[in-house]
N, C-alpha and C positions, 0 to 999 in steps of 0.2 A: 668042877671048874666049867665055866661056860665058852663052851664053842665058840669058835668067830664068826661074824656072822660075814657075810658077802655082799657087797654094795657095790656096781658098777653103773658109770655111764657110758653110753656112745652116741653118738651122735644120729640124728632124725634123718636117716636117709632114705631105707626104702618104704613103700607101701604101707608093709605093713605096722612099720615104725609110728608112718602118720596115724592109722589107726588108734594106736596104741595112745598114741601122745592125744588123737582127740578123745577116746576115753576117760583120759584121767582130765580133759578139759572139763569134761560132761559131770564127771562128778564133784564138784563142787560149784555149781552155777550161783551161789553166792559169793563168790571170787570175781566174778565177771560178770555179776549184775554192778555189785558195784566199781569194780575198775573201768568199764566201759559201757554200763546200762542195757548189756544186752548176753543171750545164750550165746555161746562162739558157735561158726561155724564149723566144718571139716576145712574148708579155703583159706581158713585164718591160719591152721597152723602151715601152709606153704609160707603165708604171709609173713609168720612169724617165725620161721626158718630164716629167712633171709634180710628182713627190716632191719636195717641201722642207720646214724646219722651220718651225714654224708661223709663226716672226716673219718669216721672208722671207717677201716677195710673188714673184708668179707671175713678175712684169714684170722680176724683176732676176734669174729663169732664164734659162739657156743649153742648150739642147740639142743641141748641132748637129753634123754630118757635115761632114766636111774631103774635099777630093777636091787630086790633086797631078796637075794635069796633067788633067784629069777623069778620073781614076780615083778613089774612092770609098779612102780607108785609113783613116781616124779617126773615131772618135767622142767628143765630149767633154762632160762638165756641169760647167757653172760658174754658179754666184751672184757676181752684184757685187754688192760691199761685207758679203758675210760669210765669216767672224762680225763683222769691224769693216773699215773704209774702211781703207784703209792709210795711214797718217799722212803 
């Protein structure tokens, strides 16, 4: 029978979180040659902590790092309920 495995996110808060979260940026630099034409920086992910459109609020961002097992492989941003709640 196979174990469960363990899959958590939290959210990108301290230091070493950013770290984290620009390593998994670093590795895949073909993600983000072509999404934006360039390697990210370490700056971008404050950036990208916090960036959304002006009608979303702060409170219904997601920034968070996924770890599998506690190993650190994801990063993810999500707004709930936009552009619209899902019906």
């Amino acid at each position: 029978m196979d174990k469960e495995r363990s899959l958590i996110c939290r959210r990108v808060e301290t230091e070493a979180d950013v770290e984290e979260a620009y390593r998994i940026y670093l590795s895949n630099p073909e993600y983000f040659l072509l999404a934006s034409g360039h390697i990210p920086e370490r700056r971008e992910i404050y950036r990208d902590r916090e960036v959304r459109p002006p009608e979303a609020e702060l409170r219904c961002k997601s920034f968070g790092l996924w770890s599998l097992e506690g190993e650190n492989v994801a990063v993810t941003d999500h707004l709930e309920g936009y552009p619209e709640d899902a019906a």
